[in-house]
C-alpha positions, 0 to 999 in steps of 0.5 A: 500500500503506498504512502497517500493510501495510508494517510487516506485510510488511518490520517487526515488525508495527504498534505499538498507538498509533504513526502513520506520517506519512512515505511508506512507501518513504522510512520504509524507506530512512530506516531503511538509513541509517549508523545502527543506533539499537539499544541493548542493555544488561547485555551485554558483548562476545564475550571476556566469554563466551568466559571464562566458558565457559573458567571452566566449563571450568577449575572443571568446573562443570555446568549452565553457572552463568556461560554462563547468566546471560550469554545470558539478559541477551543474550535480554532485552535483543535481545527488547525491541529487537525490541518497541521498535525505531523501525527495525523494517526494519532489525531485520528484516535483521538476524535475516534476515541472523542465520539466513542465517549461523545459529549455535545454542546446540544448539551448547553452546560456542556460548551465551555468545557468540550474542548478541554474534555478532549484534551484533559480526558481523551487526549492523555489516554490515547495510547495507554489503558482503556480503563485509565481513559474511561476513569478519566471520562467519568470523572470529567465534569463535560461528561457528568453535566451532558450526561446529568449525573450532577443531578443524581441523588441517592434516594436513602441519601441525607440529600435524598430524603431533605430533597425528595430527589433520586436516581438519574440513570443516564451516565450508568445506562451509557457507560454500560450501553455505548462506552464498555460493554454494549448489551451483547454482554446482557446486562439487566435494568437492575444492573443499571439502576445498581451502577447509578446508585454507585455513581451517586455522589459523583458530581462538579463543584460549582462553587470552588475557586477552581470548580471540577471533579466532586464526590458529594457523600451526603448524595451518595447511596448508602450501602453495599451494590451489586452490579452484574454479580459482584459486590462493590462498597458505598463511597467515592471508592465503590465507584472507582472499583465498579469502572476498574471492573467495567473497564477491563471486562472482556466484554468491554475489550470485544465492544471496543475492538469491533468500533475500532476495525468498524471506524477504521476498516470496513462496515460490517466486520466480522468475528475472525476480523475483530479478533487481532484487536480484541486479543492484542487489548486481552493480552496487554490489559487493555492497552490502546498502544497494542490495539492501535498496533493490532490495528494497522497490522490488521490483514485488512489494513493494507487492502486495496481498491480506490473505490472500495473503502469506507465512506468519508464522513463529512468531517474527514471529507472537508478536512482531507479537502482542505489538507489535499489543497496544502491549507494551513492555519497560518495563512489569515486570522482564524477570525476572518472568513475564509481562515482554513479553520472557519472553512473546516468548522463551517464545512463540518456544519454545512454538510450535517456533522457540526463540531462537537454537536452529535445528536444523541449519546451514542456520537456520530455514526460511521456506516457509510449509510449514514451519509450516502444519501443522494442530497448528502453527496450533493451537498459535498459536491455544492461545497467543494464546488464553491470551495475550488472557486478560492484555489486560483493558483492551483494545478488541479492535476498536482492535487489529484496525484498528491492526494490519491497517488496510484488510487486515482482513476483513468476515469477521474484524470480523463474527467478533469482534463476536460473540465472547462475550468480548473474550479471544475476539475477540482470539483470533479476530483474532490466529488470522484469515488476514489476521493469520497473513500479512504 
């Protein structure tokens, strides 16, 4: 497999003007390495957004004017990372590992913080134990707020009996559901009732200099739980061993494997297709670094067929564009409109997958069917059509070969030499079979 198959398949996309000397499986590895060579600036951490959204709260202010300005910072700065990034594997793991523990700013409270969600929770944990990352999701104040376990009361709790208030069950259904062990490994309702009551107590601190992470005993539910047969204490330190449990089950470690050979590899993978991941994160306790390498040394990785991968989605589409066509976040202000990061987070919405914005707990799908309908690939065309009209002083033809190497088809390269227009002939290049899949 050459090299631009490989950014198309597990990266961003090929970058107009950048070669890869390295042996493609080494390139990939190279990027599991300790560490994370993303930077982000103007940004602060999880606090600096919880105080503003307290602020609001306190001064009554409308149309968020402090939330605002921080998840816009948040926007620009993780966009040019996407557009700049030397380790576009790793980055990809990341937004992967971003939707598998999906928080939405639908979720209003959950604005100020999703970025600093994705690079206190996600980011750190990319290449280490799952379990490790999912300890960190849970004790992430996005997740607590989207997910309304700031609102969970133990009903026998001191809280509980002085309000009247009880269980919301909403973290413990989709820590079980979506983001360890899915219901092949048939868990029960009371099994999500008993891990909510665990999680009781488990909130934010709003009112600390430094609001986060806060395990209130007067909401938490007193006495032992049972959760799919084992015993776990009351306290903060019940809750703790409940996720060490979820977080190392096999069931958990099958779940995962299949969204990652399904993220990355193919729609509808099979049993014998799952198994290299699913062993490789048995073998090593849950390691994501082994399962990443499982990944890339999959049997499938290095398949063939410039027509035949997986759909891009929206957001790999519009990012592999602009990457294609050599933008980079330093080329204008992220304010002005026609900034590389302002066309990325623009792009994503206008084509149905805004930023940060999936619809529904379980994140953004990625079937293929969820995006090959005949107006949703009439959109792509629609925006990389207006998209080509600001490329005046590029070779559509020099696009074409960085971008698709040897996948790109006689067909495609007969189409654009009779385009009328260079606008046209990247308009056909970006809309052809072989660049809407990786």
């Amino acid at each position: 497999m050459q090299g631009i198959q490989v950014e198309n398949r597990f990266g961003w996309g090929a970058r107009l003007g950048e070669t890869r000397t390295m042996p493609w499986r080494d390139w990939l590895a190279e990027q599991l390495g300790p560490e994370d060579l993303s930077r982000f600036t103007g940004v602060g951490d999880c606090a600096e957004g919880l105080i503003a959204l307290r602020t609001q709260r306190e001064g009554k202010l409308r149309g968020n004017p402090l939330v605002k300005p921080i998840l816009q910072a948040e926007l620009a700065t993780q966009s040019a990372a996407l557009l700049s990034t030397q380790q576009p594997f790793r980055d990809r793991l990341a937004w992967f590992w971003f939707n598998h523990f999906t928080v939405s700013q639908k979720q209003d409270r959950v604005k100020g913080v999703a970025g600093a969600y994705m690079r206190e929770a996600i980011r750190p944990h990319v290449t280490g134990r799952f379990v490790d990352m999912l300890m960190a999701v849970m004790r992430h104040p996005a997740m607590l707020l989207y997910l309304d376990n700031t609102g969970s009361v133990g009903p026998d709790s001191p809280a509980g009996i002085r309000q009247h208030r009880g269980l919301n069950e909403n973290l413990a259904r989709e820590c079980l559901e979506l983001h360890t062990l899915s219901p092949a490994a048939g868990y029960s309702q009371s099994d999500v009732t008993s891990f909510a009551a665990i999680l009781t107590g488990w909130g934010v601190d709003m009112k600390a200099e430094r609001p986060g992470f806060h395990f209130a005993p007067r909401a938490h539910q007193p006495g032992e739980k049972t959760l799919l047969g084992q015993r776990f204490a009351e306290g903060e330190e019940g809750g703790v061993a409940a996720l060490a449990f979820l977080g190392t089950h096999p069931a958990t470690y099958r779940h995962i494997a299949t969204q990652m050979v399904r993220y990355f590899l193919t729609d509808t993978p099979s049993p014998a297709q799952v198994a290299p991941v699913f062993d490789a994160l048995q073998k090593t306790q849950g390691s994501l670094h082994a399962a990443s390498l499982a990944l890339i040394d999959h049997p499938s990785a290095a398949a063939p067929g410039a027509t035949m991968g997986k759909l891009r989605s929206p957001m790999e589409f519009v990012v592999a564009i602009l990457r294609a066509s050599g933008a980079t976040p330093t080329d204008m202000s992220p304010d002005a409109p026609h900034s590389p990061d302002r066309l990325l987070i623009n792009g994503c919405a206008a084509l149905g997958q805004p930023l940060w914005t999936a619809p529904m707990p379980n994140g953004w799908s990625d079937l293929s069917s969820e995006w090959s309908a005949p107006a949703d690939l009439l959109a792509r065309t629609d925006w990389a059509y207006r998209y080509a009209a600001t490329l005046r002083d590029h070779d559509p033809m020099t696009i074409a070969h960085a971008a698709l190497g040897a996948s790109l088809r006689a067909e495609t390269q007969l189409a654009m030499h009779r385009a009328g227009s260079r606008q046209d002939a990247l308009t056909l290049l970006f809309s052809s079979p072989e660049f809407q899949r990786r």
